[in-house]
LUMMAR-437983 format. One record per residue (C-alpha): residue in one letter; residue number from 1; z, x, y. Coordinates in steps of 0.5 Angstrom, whole numbers. Layout:
residues N
GUMAR  resn  resi     c3     c1     c2
GUMAR     A   NUM      Z      X      Y
...
***
This chain:
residues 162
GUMAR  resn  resi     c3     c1     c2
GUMAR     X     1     61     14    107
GUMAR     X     2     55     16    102
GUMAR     X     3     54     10     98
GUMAR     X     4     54     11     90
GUMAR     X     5     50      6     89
GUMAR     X     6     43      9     88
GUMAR     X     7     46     15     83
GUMAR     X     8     49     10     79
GUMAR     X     9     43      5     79
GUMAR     X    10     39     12     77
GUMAR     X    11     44     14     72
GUMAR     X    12     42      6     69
GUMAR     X    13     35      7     69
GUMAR     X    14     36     13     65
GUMAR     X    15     40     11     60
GUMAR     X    16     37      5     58
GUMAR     X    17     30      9     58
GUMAR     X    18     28     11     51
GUMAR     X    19     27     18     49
GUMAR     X    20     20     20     47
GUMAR     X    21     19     26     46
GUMAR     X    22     11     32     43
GUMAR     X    23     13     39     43
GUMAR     X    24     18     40     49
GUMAR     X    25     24     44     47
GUMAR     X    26     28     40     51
GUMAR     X    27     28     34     47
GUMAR     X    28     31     35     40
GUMAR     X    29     26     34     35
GUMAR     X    30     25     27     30
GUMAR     X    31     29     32     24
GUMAR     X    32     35     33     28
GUMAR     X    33     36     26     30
GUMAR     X    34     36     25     23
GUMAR     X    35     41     29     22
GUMAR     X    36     44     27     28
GUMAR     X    37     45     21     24
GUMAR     X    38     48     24     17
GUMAR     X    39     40     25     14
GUMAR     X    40     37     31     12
GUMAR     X    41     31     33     15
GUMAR     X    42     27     32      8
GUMAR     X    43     27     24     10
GUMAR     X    44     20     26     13
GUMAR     X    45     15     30     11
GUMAR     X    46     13     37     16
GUMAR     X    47      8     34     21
GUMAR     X    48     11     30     26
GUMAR     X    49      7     30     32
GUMAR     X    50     11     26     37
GUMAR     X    51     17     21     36
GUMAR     X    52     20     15     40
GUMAR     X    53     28     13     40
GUMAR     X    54     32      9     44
GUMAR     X    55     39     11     43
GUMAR     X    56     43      4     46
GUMAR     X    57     39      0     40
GUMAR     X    58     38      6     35
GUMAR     X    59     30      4     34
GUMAR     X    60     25      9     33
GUMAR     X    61     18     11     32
GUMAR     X    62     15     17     28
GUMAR     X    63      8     19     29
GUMAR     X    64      3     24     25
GUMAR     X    65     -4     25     26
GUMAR     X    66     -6     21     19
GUMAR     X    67     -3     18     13
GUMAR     X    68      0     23      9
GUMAR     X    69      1     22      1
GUMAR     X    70      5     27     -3
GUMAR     X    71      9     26    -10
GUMAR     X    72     17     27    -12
GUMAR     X    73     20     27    -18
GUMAR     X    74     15     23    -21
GUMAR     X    75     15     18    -15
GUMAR     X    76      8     18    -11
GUMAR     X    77     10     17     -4
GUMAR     X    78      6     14      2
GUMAR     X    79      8     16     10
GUMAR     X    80      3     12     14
GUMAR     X    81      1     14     21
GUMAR     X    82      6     11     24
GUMAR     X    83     13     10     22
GUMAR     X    84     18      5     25
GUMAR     X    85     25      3     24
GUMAR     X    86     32      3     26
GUMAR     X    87     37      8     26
GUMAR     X    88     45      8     26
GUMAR     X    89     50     13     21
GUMAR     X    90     48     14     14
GUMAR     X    91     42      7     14
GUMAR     X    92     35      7     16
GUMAR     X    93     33     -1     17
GUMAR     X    94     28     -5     17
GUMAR     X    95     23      1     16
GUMAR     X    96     16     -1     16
GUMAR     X    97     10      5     15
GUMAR     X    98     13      9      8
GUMAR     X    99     12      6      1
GUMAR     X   100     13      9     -6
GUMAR     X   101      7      7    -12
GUMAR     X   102     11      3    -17
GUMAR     X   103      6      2    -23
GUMAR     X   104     -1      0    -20
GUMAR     X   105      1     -3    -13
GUMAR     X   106      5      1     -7
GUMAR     X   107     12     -3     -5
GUMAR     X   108     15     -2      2
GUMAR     X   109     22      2      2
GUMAR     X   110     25     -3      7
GUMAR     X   111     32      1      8
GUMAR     X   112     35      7      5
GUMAR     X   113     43      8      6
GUMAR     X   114     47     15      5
GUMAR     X   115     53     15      1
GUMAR     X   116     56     21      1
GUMAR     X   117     52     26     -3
GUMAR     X   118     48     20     -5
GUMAR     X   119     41     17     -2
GUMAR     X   120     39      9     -3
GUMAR     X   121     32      7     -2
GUMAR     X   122     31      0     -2
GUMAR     X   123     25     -4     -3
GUMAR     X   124     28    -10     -3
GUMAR     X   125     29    -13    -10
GUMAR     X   126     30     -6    -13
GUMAR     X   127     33      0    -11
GUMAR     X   128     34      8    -13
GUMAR     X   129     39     13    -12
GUMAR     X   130     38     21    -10
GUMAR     X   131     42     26     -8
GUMAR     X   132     41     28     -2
GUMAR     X   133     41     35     -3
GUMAR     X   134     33     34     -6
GUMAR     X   135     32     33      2
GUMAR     X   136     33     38      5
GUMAR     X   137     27     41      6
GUMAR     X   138     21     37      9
GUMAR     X   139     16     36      4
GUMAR     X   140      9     38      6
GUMAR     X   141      4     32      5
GUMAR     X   142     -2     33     -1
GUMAR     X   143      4     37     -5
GUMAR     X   144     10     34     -3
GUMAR     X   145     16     40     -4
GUMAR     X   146     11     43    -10
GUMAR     X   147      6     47     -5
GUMAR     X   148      8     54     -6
GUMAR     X   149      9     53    -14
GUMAR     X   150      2     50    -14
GUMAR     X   151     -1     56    -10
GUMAR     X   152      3     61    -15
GUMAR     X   153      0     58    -21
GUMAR     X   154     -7     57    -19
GUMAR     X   155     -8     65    -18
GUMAR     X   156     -4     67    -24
GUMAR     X   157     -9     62    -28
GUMAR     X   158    -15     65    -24
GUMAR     X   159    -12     73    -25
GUMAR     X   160    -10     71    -33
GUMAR     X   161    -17     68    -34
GUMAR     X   162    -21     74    -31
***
């Protein structure tokens, strides 16, 4: 009688492995996880380059190439190279790598919670509410979700100045 042991102990190692994942098509990318949880894709800007999930414990890590800084809504956003939290249904924790500028100094956004058709990013002390559909597009680093206006508007300056 085959023993069911072996299966079994295969099927262990493997859910207990994390998920890591490049370019592979197989794997679903870090933005439908995100979505997966209740977040819009927006949350991280265009770029990842390969990502890690443990899906028991819901711990994460996001990869880019360089750190990327952009601007929304008047806030000034920095996304370092690595990103590092815990996900589980509508709350991101115990972020580190994404900071927004307040005044003069950068200040770590620590967690960020959905509710309802609201987001919630916490720095700790403070925190500020966003609709979530301000993220349903990825923000692109250097010009955040103003890069095609940003374009338009530089070559009709160029066409009406000449």
């Amino acid at each position: 009688m085959p023993s069911i042991a072996l299966p079994f102990c295969i099927f262990l190692i493997y859910a207990a492995t994390p998920l890591v994942a490049g370019n592979s098509s197989q794997s679903p990318t870090a933005y439908e996880i995100l979505q997966e949880y209740d977040f819009p894709v927006g949350l991280l800007p265009k770029g990842v380059t390969r990502y890690e999930f443990n899906k028991t414990t819901g711990n994460f890590a996001v990869y880019f190439n360089k750190s990327c800084t952009f601007s929304i809504s008047g806030y000034s956003l920095k996304y370092m190279s690595k990103i590092t939290g815990k996900i589980s249904k509508d709350k991101l924790a115990n972020l580190k790598g994404v900071q927004v500028k307040v005044l003069f100094f950068w200040i770590n956004i620590i967690e960020v919670t959905r509710d309802g058709d609201q987001l919630d990013f916490s720095v700790g002390i403070a925190s500020a509410d966003f609709r979530v559909d301000n993220f349903y597009e990825s923000p692109q680093c250097g010009c955040g979700f103003d890069c095609v206006n940003s374009g338009e508007f530089n070559l009709k300056q160029l066409i009406s100045s000449n």
